[in-house]
ROVEX-142875 format. One line per 4 residues: their letters; for each residue x, z, y of N, C-alpha, C. Coordinates in Angstrom, 1 decimal, m for minus. Layout:
a = X Z Y X Z Y X Z Y  ...
# end
This chain:
xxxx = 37.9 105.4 96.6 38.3 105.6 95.2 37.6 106.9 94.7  37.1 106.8 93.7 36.8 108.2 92.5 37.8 108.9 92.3  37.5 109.8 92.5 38.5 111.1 91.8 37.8 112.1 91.1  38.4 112.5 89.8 37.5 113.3 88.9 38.6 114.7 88.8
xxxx = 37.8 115.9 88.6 38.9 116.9 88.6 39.2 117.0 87.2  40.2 117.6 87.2 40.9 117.8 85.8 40.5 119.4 85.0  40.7 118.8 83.9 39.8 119.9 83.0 40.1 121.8 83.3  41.3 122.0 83.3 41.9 123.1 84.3 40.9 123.2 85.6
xxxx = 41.0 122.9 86.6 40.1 123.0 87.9 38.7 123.0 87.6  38.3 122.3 86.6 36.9 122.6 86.4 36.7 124.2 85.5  37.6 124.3 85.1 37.8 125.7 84.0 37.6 127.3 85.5  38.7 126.5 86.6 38.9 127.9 87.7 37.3 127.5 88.4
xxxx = 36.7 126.8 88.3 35.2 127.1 89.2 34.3 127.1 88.3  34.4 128.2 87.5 33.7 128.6 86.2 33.0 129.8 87.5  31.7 130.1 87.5 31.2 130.7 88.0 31.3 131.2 90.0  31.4 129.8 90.1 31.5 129.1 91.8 29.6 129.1 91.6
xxxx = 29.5 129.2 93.0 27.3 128.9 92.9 27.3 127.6 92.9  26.5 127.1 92.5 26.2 125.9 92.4 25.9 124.7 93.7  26.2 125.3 94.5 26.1 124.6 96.0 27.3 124.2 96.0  28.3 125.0 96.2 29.5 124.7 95.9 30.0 123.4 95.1
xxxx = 29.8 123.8 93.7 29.5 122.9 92.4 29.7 121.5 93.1  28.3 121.4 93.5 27.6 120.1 93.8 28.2 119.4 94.9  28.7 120.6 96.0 29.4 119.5 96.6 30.5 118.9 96.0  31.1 119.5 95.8 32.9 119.1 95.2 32.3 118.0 94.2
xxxx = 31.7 117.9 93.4 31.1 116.9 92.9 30.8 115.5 93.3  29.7 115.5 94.6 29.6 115.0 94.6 30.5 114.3 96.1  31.4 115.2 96.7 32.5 114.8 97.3 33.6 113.5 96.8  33.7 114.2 94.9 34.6 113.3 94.9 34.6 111.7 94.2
xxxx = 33.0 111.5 94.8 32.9 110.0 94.7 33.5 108.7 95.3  33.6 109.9 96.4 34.4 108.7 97.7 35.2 109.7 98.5  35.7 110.0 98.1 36.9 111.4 98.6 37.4 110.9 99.0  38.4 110.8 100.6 39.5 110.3 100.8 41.2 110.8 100.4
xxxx = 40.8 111.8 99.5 41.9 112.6 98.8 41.7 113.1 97.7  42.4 112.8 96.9 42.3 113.4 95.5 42.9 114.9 95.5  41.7 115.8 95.0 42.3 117.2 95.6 42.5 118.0 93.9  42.3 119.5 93.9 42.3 120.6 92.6 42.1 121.7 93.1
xxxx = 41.5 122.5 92.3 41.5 123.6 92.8 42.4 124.6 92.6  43.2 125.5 93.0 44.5 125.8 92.7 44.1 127.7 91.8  44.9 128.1 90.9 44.7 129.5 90.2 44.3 130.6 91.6  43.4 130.9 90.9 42.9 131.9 91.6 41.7 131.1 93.2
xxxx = 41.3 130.0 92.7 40.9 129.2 93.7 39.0 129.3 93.8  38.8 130.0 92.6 37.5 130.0 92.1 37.2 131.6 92.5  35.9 132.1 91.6 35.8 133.0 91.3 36.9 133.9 91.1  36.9 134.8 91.6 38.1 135.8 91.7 37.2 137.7 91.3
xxxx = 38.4 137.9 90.3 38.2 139.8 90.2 38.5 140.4 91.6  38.3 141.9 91.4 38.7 142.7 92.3 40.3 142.9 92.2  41.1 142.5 90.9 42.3 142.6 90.4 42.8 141.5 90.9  42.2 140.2 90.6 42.9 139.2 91.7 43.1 139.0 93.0
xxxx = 42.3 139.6 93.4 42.0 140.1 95.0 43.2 140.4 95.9  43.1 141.5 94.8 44.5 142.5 95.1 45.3 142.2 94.9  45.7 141.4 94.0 47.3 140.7 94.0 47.5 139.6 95.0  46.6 138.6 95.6 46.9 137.9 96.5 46.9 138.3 97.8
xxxx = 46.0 139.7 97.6 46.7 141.0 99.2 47.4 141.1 99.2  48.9 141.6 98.5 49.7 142.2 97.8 51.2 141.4 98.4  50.6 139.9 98.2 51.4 138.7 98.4 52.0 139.2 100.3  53.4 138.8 100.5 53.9 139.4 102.1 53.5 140.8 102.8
xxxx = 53.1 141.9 101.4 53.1 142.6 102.1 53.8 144.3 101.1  54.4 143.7 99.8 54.9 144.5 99.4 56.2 144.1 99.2  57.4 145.1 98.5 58.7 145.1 99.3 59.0 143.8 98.0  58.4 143.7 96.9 58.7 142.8 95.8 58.6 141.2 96.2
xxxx = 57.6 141.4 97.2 56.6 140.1 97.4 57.4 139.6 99.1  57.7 140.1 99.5 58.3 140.5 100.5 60.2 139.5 100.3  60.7 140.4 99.1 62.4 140.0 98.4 62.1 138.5 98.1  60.2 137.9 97.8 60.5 136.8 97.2 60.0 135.7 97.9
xxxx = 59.9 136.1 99.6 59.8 135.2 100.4 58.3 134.9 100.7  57.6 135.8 100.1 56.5 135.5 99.8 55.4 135.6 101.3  54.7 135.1 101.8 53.9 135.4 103.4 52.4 135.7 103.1  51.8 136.2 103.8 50.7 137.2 103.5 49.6 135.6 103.6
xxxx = 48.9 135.6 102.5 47.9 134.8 102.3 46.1 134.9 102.5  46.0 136.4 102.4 44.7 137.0 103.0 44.8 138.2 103.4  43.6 138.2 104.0 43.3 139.6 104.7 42.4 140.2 104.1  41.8 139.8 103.2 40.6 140.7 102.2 41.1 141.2 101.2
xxxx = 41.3 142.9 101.2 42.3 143.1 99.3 41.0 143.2 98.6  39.8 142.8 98.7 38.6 142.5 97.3 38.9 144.4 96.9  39.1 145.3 97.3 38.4 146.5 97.0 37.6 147.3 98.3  38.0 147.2 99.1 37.3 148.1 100.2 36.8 147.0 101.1
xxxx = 37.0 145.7 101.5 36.7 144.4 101.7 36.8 143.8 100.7  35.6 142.9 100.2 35.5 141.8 99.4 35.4 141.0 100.1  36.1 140.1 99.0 36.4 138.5 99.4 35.4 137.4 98.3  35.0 136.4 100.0 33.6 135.5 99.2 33.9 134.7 97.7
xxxx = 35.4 134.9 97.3 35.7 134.4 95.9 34.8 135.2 94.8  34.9 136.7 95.2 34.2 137.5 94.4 33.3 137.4 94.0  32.8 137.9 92.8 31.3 137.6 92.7 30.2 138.3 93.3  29.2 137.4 94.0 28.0 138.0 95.1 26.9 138.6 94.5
xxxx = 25.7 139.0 95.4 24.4 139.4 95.1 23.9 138.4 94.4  24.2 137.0 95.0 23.7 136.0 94.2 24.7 135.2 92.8  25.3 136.3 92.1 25.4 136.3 91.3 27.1 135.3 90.2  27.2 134.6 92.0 28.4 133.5 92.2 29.5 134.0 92.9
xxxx = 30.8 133.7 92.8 31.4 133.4 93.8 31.2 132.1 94.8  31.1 132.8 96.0 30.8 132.3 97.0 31.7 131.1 98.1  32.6 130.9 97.1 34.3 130.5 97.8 34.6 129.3 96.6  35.7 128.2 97.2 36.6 127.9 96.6 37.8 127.4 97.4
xxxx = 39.2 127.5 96.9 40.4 126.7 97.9 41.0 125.2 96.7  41.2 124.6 97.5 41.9 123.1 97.3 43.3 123.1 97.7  43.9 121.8 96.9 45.3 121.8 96.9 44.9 119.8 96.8  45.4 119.5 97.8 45.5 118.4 97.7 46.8 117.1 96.5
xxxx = 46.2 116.7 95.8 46.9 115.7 94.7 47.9 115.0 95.3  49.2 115.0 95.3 50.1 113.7 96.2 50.7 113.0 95.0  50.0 112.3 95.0 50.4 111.2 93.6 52.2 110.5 93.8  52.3 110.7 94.8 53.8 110.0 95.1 54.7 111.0 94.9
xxxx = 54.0 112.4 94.9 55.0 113.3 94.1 54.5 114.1 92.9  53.6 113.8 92.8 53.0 114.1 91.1 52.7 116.0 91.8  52.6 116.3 92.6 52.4 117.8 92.9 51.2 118.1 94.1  51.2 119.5 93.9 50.1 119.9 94.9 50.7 119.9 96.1
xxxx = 49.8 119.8 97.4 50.6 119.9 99.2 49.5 120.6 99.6  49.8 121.1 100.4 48.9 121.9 101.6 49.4 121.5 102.6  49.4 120.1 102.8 49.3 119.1 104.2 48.2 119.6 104.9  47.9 120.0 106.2 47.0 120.4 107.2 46.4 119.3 107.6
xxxx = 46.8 118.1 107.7 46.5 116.7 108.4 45.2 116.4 107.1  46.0 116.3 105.7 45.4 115.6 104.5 44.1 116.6 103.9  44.4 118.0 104.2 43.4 118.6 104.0 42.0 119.2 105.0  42.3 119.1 106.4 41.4 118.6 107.4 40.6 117.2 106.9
xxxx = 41.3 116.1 106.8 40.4 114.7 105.9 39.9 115.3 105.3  40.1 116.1 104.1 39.3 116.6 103.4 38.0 117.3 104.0  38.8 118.0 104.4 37.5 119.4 104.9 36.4 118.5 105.4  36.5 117.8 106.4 35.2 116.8 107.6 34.7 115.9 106.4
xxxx = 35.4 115.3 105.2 34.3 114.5 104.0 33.6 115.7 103.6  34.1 117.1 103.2 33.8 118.3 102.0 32.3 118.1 103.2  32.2 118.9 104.2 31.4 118.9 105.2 30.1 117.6 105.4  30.4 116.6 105.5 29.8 115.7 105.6 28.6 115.7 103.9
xxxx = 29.4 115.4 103.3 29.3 115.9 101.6 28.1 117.2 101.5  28.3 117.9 102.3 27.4 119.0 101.8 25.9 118.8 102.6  25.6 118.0 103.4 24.7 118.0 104.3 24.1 116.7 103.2  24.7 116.0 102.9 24.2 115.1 101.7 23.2 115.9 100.6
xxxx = 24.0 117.0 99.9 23.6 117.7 99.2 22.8 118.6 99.4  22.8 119.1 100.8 21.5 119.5 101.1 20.3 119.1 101.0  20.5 117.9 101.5 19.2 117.1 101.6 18.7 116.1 100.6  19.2 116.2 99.4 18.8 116.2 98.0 18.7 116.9 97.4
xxxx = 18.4 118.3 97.8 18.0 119.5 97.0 17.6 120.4 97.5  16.3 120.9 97.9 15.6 121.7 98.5 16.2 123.2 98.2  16.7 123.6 97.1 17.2 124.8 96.7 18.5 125.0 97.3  19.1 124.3 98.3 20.5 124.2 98.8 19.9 124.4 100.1
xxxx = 19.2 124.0 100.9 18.7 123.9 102.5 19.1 124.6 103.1  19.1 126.0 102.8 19.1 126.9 103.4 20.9 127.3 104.0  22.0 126.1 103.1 23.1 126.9 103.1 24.0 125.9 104.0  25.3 126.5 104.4 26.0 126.3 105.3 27.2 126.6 104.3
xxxx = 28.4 124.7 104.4 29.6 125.0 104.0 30.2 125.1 105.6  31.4 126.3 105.2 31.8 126.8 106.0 33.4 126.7 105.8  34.4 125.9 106.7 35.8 125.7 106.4 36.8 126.8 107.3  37.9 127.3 106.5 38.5 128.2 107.1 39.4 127.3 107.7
xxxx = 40.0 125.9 108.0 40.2 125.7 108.9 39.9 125.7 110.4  38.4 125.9 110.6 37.6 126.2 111.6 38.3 127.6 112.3  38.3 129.1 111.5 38.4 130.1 111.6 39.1 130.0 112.8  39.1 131.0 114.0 39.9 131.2 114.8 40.8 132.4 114.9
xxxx = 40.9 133.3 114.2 41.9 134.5 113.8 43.1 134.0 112.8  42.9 133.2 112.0 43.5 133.2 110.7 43.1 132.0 110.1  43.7 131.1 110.3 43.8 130.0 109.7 43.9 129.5 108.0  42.9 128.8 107.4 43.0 129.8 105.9 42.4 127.4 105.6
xxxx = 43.3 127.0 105.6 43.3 125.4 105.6 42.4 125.0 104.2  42.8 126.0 103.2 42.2 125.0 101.8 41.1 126.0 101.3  40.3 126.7 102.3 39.5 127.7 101.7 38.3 127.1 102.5  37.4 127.2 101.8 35.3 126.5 102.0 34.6 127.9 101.4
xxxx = 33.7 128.0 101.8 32.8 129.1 101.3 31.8 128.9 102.2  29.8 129.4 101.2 29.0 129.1 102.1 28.6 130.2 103.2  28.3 130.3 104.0 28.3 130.5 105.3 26.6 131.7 105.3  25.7 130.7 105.3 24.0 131.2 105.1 23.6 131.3 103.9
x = 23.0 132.0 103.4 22.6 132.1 102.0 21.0 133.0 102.2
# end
């Protein structure tokens, strides 16, 4: 099935690099999940950074049940959402579409399916575009520290 993103998701990967772009693009021709990219899923400030640091680890964020979502506070560590040398953010995260509840999941099962098409997808796009060759999608499912399920970012650049 086609799945097209909705005008919101295309609004948060307003200044994603274009590798990125293209995959998610051209991913969702034959996607086996209808996914979105969730606020703050794109390009990210140093301010947004810091607030999704922030998350499980202050006493507010903390009262609201809240669990620590990264390890990068995007001031003294930046995070690949941020914008790079090359000009992009380097990152995007996914929230998978569950049409039988009209809401976002971060099912691990449904978003691994994802990740192995996202992946498969980008080697496609590699090799229809000489100015992409060089790059590597990179899934934080993989990670072995920190498990980071709906986060992609390129890897070699």
């Amino acid at each position: 099935m086609k799945y097209n993103l909705s005008n919101r998701s295309k609004t948060r990967l307003e200044g994603v690099h274009p590798f990125l772009i293209a995959v998610i693009n051209e991913g969702l021709k034959d996607s086996p999940e209808d996914f979105g990219i969730p606020m703050y899923g794109g390009l990210r400030t140093s301010a947004d950074q810091k607030k999704l640091y922030d998350k499980g680890r202050t006493l507010e964020s903390l009262e609201k049940g809240e669990k620590v979502v990264t390890y990068t506070d995007g001031i003294i560590r930046e995070s690949n959402h941020q914008m790079k040398d090359s000009g992009y953010g380097e990152a995007f995260d996914v929230y998978i579409y569950d049409h039988a509840t009209g809401r976002a999941s971060w099912n691990v099962e449904r978003l691994t399916t994802l990740a192995i098409h996202l992946i498969k997808t980008s080697e496609i796009v590699k090799d229809s575009n000489s100015e992409f060759k060089d790059m590597i999608l990179s899934w934080g499912g993989n990670w072995n520290k920190f498990k980071d399920y709906p986060h992609f970012q390129i890897e070699n650049i």
